[in-house]
N, C-alpha and C positions, 0 to 999 in steps of 0.2 A: 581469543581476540578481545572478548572483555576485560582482562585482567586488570587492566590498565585503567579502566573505566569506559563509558559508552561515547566518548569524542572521538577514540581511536577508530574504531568501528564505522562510523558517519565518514571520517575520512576516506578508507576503504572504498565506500560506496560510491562516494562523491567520485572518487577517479573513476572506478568501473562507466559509471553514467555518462562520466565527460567523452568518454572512449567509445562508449557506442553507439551506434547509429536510431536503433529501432530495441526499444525498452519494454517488454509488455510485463506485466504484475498481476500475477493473481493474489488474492488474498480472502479467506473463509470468513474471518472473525474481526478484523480490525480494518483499519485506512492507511493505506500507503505510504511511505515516509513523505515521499516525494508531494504530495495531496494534504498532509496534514497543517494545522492551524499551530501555531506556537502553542497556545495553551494545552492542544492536544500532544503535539509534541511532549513538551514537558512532563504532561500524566503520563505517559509510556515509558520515556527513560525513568520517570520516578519508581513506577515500579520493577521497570528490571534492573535499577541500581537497587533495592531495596532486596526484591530477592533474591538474587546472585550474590549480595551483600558485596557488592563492589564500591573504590575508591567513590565519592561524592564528587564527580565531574559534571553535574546536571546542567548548570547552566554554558560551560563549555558544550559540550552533546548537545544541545539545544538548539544552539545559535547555528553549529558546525550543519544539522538536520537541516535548519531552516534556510541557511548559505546554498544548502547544495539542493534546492529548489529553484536558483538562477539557471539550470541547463534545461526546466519545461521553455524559458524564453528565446531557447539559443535555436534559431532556423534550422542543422543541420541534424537535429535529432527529430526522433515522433517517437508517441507514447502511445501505449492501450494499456489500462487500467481496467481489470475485472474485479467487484469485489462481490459476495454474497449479499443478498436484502438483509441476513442476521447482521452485518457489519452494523448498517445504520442504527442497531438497537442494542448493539454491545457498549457496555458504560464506560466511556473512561475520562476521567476528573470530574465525573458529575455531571447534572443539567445544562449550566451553562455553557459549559465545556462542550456539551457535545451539540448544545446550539449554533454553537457558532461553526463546528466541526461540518455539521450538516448545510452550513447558509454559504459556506467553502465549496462544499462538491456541488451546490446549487449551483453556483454561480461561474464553475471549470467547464460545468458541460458546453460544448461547441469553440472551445480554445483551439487555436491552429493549433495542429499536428497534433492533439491530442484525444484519442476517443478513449469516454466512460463508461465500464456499462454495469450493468448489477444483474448479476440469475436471480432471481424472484425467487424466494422461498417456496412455490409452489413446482419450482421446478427441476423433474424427473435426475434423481440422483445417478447421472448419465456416467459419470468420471467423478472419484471421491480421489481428491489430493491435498495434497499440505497446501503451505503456499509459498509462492517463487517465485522468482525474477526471470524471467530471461535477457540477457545483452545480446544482441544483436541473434546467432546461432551458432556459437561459440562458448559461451559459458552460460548454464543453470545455475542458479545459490538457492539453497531452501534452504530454511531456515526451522531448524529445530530446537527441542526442550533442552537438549543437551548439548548440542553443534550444529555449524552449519556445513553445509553438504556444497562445495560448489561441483559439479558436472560439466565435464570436460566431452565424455564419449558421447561420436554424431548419433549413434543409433540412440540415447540415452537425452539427447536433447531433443530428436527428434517424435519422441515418446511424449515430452515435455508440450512440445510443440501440437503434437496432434491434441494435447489433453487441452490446454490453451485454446484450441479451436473450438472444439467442441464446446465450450463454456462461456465464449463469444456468441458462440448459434443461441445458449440458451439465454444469454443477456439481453436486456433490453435497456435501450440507449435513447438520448433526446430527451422529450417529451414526456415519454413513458420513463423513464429514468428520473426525470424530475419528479414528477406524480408519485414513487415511491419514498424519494425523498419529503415531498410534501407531507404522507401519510407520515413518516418518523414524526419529521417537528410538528406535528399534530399531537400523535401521541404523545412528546415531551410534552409542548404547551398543556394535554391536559392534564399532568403528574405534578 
């Protein structure tokens, strides 16, 4: 899928998103396509054009990232967004970059049709998974080192599905979502 470079791929997505109803994302280590800031954008495709040593489409894959963030506004869809506490403290393009990354998911929490939540680092490694997308409950994509995996089989999404839940019970949303975020740009402002 990359071969081409990372615009291809955004594309991909964009459709899958437009097509379905109910989007939920988990993610361990990073921030969401769909959640992220341009500049955060940019530092993600820069490094995995850099390491895949793929064609230099960056600013194409950029803008394509950032376009297919007009379907959080579109009424007929809803989101959940799970991300781990380590997200928040994972570097990517530097301090500023992820200031502004951070002042983003501050400012998402309580958007119709979309809820945010983050597991707390303190919390019990109930379900250890990669990270996923689910469309609607019809297709999985996980996305790995080497490929990505889309999951078509019900018993196999529904796996998906249960691990998803569980990781929701341990999330915490709102308030207390913010408050984690607070604690990040805290510790950026003091670095």
């Amino acid at each position: 899928m990359l071969s081409s470079g990372v615009a291809r791929g955004q594309q991909l997505y964009a459709r899958l998103e437009a097509s379905a109803t109910l989007i939920r994302n988990y993610d361990p280590q990073i921030i969401p396509g769909l959640l992220q800031t341009s500049d955060y954008a940019r530092a993600i495709l820069r490094e995995v054009i850099d390491f895949y040593e793929l064609p230099d489409d960056l600013d194409r894959g950029a803008i394509k990232r950032m376009d297919r963030q007009r379907v959080l506004y579109e009424r007929e869809h809803r989101f959940h967004y799970i991300i781990s506490e380590k997200s928040l403290y994972t570097t990517v393009g530097g301090p500023d970059v992820m200031i502004g990354q951070l002042d983003r998911l501050y400012s998402i929490i309580g958007m119709p049709r979309l809820t945010f939540g983050i597991v707390p680092m303190s919390a019990h490694a109930k379900v250890v998974v990669e990270n996923f997308v689910m469309f609607d409950d019809k297709l999985v994509r996980v996305e790995g080192h080497t490929a990505e995996l889309a999951i078509t089989q019900p018993r196999e999404i529904a796996l998906y599905g249960r691990a998803f839940d569980v990781l929701a019970g341990q999330s915490v949303t709102g308030d207390a979502a913010r408050t984690l975020i607070r604690r990040a740009l805290q510790a950026r402002a003091a670095t």
